[in-house]
C-alpha positions as CSV (number, residue, x, y, z in Angstrom):
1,X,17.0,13.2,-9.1
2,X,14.6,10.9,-8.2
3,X,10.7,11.6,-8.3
4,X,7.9,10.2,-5.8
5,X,4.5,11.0,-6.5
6,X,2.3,10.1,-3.8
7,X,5.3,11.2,-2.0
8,X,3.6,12.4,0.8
9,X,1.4,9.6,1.1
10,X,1.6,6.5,3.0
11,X,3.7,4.2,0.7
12,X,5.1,7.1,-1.0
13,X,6.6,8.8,2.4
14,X,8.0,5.7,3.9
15,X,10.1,5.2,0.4
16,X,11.1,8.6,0.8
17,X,12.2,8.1,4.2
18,X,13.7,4.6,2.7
19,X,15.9,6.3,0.2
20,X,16.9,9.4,2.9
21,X,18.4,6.5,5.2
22,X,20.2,5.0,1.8
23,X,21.9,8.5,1.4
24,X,19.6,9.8,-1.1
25,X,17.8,13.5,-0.9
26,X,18.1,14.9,-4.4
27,X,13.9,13.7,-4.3
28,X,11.4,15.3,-6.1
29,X,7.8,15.1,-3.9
30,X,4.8,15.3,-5.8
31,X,1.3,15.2,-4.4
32,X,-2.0,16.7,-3.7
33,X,-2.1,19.0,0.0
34,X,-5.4,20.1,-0.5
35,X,-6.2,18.0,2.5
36,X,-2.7,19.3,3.9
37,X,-2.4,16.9,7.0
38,X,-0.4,14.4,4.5
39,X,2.7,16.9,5.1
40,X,3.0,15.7,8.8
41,X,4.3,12.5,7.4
42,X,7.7,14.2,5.3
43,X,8.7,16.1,8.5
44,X,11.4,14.2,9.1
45,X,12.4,13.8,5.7
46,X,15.0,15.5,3.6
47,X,13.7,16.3,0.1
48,X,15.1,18.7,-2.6
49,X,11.8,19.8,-3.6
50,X,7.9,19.9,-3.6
51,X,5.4,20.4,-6.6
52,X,2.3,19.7,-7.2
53,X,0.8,16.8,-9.6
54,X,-1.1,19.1,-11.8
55,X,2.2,21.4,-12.1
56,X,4.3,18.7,-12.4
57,X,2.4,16.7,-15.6
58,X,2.8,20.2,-16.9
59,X,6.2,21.1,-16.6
60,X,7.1,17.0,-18.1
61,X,5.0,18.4,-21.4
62,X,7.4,21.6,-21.3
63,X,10.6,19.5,-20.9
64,X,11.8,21.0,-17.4
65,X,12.9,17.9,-16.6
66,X,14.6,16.8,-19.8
67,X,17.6,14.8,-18.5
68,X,17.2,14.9,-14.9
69,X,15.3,12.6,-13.5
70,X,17.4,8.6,-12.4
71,X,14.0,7.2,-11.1
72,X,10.1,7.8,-11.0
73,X,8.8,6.1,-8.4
74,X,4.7,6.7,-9.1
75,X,2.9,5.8,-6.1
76,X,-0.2,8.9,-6.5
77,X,-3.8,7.5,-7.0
78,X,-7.2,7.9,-6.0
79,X,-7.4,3.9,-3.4
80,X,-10.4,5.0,-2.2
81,X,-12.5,1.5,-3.3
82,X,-15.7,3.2,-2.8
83,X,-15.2,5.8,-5.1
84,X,-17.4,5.3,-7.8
85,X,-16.3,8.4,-10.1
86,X,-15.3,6.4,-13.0
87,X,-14.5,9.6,-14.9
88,X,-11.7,10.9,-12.2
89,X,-10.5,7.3,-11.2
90,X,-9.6,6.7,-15.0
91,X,-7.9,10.1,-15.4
92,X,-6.6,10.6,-12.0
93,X,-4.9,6.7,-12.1
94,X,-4.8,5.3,-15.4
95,X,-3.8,8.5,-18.2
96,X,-1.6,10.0,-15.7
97,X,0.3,6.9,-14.9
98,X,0.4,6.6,-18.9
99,X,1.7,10.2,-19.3
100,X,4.3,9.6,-17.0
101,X,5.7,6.1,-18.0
102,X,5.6,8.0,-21.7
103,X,8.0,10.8,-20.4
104,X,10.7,7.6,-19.1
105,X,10.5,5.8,-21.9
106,X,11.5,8.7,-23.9
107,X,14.5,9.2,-21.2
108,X,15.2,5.8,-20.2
109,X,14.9,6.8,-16.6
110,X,13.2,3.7,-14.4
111,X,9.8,3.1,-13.6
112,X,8.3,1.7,-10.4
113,X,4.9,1.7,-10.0
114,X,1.5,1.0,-7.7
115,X,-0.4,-1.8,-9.0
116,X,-2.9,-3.2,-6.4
117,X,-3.8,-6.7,-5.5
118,X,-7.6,-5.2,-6.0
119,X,-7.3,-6.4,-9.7
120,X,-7.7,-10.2,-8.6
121,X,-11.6,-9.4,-7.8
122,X,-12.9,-12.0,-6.0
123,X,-11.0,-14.7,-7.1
124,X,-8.8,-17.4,-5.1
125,X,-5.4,-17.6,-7.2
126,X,-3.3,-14.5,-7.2
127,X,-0.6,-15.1,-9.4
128,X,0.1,-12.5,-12.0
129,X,-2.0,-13.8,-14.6
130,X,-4.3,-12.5,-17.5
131,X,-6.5,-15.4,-16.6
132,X,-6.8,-14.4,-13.0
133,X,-7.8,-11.0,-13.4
134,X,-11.3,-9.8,-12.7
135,X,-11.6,-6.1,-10.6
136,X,-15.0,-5.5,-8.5
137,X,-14.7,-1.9,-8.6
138,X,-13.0,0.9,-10.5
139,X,-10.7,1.7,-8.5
140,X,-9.0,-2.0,-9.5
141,X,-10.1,-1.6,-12.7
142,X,-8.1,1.5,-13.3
143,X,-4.9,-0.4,-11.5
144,X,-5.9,-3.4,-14.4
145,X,-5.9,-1.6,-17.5
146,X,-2.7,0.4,-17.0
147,X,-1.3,-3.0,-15.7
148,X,-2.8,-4.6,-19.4
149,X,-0.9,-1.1,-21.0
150,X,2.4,-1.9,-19.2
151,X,2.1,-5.6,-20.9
152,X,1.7,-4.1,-24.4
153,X,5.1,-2.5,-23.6
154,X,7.5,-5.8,-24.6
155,X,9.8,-3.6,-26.1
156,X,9.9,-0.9,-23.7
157,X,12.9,1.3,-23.4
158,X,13.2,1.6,-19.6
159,X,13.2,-0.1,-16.7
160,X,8.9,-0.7,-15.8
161,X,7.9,-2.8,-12.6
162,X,4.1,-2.7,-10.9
163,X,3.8,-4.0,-7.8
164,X,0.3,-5.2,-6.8
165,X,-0.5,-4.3,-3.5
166,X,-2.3,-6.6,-0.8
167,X,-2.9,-5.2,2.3
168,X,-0.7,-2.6,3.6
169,X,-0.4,-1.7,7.0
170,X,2.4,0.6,9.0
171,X,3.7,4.0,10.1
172,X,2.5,7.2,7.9
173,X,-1.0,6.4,7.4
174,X,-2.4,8.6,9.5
175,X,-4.1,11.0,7.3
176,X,-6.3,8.0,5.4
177,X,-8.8,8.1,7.4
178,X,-11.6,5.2,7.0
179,X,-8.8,4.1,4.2
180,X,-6.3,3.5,6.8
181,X,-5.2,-0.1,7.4
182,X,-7.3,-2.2,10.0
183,X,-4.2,-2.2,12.1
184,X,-4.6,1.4,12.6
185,X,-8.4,1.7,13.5
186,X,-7.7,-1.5,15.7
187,X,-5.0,0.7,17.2
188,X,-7.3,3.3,18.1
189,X,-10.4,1.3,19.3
190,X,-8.5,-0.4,22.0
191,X,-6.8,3.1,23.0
192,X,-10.1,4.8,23.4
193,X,-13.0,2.3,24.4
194,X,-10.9,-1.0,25.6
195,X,-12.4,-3.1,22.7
196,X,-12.4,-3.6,19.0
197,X,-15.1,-4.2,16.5
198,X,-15.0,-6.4,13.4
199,X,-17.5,-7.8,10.8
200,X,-19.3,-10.6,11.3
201,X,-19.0,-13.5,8.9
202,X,-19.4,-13.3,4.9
203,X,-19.3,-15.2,2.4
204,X,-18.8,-18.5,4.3
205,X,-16.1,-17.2,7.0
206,X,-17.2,-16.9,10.4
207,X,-16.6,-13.8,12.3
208,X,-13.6,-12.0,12.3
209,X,-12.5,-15.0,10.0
210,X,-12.0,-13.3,6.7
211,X,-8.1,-13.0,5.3
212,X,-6.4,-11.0,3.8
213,X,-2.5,-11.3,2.9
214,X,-1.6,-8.3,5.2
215,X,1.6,-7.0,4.5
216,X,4.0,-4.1,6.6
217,X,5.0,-0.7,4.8
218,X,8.7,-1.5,6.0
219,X,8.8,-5.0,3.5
220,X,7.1,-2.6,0.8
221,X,9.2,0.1,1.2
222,X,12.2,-2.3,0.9
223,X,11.1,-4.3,-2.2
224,X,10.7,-1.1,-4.0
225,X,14.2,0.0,-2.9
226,X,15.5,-3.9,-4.3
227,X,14.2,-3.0,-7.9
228,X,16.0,0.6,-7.5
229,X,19.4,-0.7,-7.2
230,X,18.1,-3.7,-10.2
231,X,17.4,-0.9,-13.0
232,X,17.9,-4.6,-15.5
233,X,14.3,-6.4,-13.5
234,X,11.2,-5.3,-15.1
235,X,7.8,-6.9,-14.6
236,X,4.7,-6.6,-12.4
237,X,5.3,-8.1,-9.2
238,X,2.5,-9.2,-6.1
239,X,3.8,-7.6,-2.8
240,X,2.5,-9.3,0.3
241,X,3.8,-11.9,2.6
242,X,2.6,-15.2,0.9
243,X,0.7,-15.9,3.9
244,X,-3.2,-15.3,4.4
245,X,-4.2,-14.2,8.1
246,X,-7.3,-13.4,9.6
247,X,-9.0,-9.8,10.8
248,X,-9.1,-11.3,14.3
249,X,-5.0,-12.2,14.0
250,X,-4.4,-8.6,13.0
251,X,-6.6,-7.6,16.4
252,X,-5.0,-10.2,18.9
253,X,-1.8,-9.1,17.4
254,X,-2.6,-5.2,18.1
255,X,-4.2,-5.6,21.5
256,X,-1.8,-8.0,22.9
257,X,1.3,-5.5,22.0
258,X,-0.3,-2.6,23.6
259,X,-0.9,-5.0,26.6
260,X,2.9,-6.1,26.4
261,X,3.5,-2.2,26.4
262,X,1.4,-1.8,29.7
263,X,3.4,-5.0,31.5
264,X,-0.3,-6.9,31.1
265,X,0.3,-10.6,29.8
266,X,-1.5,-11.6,26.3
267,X,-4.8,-13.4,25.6
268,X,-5.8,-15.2,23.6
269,X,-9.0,-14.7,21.1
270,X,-11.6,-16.7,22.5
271,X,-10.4,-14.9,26.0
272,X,-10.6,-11.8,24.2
273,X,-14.2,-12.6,22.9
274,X,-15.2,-13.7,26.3
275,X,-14.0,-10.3,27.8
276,X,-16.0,-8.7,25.1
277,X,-12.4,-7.2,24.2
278,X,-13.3,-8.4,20.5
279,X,-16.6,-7.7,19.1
280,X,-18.7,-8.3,15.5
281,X,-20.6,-5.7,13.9
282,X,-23.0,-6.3,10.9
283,X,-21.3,-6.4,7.4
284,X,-22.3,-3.6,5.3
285,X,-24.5,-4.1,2.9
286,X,-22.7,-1.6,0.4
287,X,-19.8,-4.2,0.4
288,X,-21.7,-6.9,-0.6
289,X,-20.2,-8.1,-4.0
290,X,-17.5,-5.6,-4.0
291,X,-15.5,-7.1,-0.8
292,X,-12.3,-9.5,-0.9
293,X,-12.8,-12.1,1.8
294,X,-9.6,-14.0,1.1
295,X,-6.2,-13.2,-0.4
296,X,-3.0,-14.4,-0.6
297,X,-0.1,-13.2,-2.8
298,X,1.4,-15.7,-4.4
299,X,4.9,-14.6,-4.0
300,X,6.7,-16.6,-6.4
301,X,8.0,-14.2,-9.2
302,X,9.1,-11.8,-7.2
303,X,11.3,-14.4,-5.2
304,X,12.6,-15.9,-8.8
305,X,13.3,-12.3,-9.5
306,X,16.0,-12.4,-7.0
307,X,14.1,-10.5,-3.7
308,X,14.9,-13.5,-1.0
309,X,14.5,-11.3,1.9
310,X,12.6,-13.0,4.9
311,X,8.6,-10.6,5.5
312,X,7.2,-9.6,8.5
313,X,4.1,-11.8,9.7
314,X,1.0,-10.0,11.0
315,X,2.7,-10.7,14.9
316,X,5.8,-9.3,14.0
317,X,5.0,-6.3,11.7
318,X,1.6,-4.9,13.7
319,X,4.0,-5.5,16.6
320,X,6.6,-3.1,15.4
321,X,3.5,-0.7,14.2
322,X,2.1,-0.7,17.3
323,X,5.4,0.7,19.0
324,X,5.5,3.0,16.8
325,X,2.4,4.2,17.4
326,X,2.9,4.4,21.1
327,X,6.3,6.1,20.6
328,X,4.1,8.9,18.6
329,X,1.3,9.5,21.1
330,X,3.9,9.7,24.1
331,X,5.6,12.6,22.1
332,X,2.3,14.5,20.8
């Protein structure tokens, strides 16, 4: 059996799906439906079975699953950045994650992992580094500490890789919300008003310049998969693209595929901006300090650990996103 928590989540579902197209469906979901839209995205799955976290960290103390379980693939967490309940985001993220990693060393099943790129702060080198490391919010610095934990663990009995998150975009994120990836809401803008909005300029970029090293659920999906069928690679690994692009790439991107979609030819930014297609908004003051302006995974260890397959750009993944977005609302 193989376990996804979070599996009815964004990343969570599309590994689901990932493994279902690899043959697998002996999967264990476990999540949180109390905001029950999140099932929408396992519809087309196949899954042996469905329990909830709470129930589940229980059942591990009682020893249900004594001998059953190939692979834990822990992708539940509170992301919600502006969550400032340090007392849930420690519990909800950090001891649960702990709890479970306790129950596969003691069986020797593998371990794979959500880490987030959020534990670089506001730093400019993201290379997975003790010395690089400085989170501007809990949420990160939950991610941190059970990344610092997992280090401790030299001498661990099972397979343990993190993967540190940059920005994911891509099918199944539906239920997020103001969470969802700026691909989505870009999506949706254009769909319903004919324009897009993005922040001004902070902390030295001009508008719509900040980057992030956006990267597409279907690379994420497939890296996780890579360290499945490599039970022997541990470590904590970035996952993004190597390649820093800008908020106003990811919306010429997403309004130039719908256009494609509609037979209307693309334009360029400054055309868009001169339409008044694209559009700058003030930046929030309740980001100042807390916000990431530039990232870019350095993608080195994960390619020396053996992972050489090519990553979507922001043009090539939002592209596919977008069809897939289209393909939804035609059948809805």
């Amino acid at each position: 059996m193989i376990v996804v928590t979070g599996g009815a989540g964004f990343i969570g579902a599309n590994i689901v799906k990932g493994l279902n197209d690899r043959g697998y469906d002996d999967i264990l979901v476990v999540d949180n439906l109390e905001h029950g839209d999140k099932f929408r995205n396992l519809t087309d799955c196949e899954i042996a079975d469905y329990r909830d976290k709470r129930d589940f960290i229980a059942e591990l103390g009682k020893g249900r699953y004594a001998g059953r379980i190939q692979a834990i693939f822990h992708e539940g967490a509170c992301s919600d950045t502006m969550n400032h309940d340090g007392l849930y985001m420690m519990q909800n993220n950090y001891e649960y994650s702990k709890t479970l990693l306790g129950f596969c060393e003691n069986e020797g099943a593998q371990f794979l992992y959500a880490s987030s790129a959020s534990v670089y702060g506001a730093g400019r080198v993201f290379e997975e580094r003790r010395d690089m490391e400085s989170p501007l919010n809990v949420y990160g610095y939950s991610k941190f500490l059970f990344d610092q934990y997992v280090r401790r663990r030299a001498q661990a009995t099972c397979q343990i890789v993190g993967f540190r998150y940059f920005n994911v975009y891509g099918p199944r994120e539906q239920h997020k919300g103001r969470m969802a990836s700026v691909a989505y809401h870009f999506f949706h803008q254009y769909q319903a008003t004919g324009q897009v909005r993005l922040f001004e300029g902070s902390a030295g970029y001009a508008p719509g310049e900040q980057q992030r090293d956006f990267v597409s659920v279907e690379d994420v999906a497939k890296i996780n998969l890579y360290f499945l069928d490599h039970p022997e690679k541990s470590g904590i690994y970035n996952v993004g693209t190597g390649r820093a692009q800008s908020f106003n790439d990811v919306a010429t991107a997403t309004i130039n595929a719908i256009r494609r979609a509609k037979g209307e030819g693309a334009l360029s930014l400054a055309e868009l901006q001169k339409r008044g297609i694209v559009s700058y908004i003030p930046f929030p003051e309740a980001l100042v300090g807390k916000y990431q302006s530039f990232t870019q995974a350095n993608m080195g260890a994960l390619r020396k650990m053996g992972y050489q397959d090519p990553l979507y750009s922001v043009e090539e993944g939002v592209s596919r996103y977008v069809e897939r977005l289209l393909e939804t609302q035609k059948s809805a």
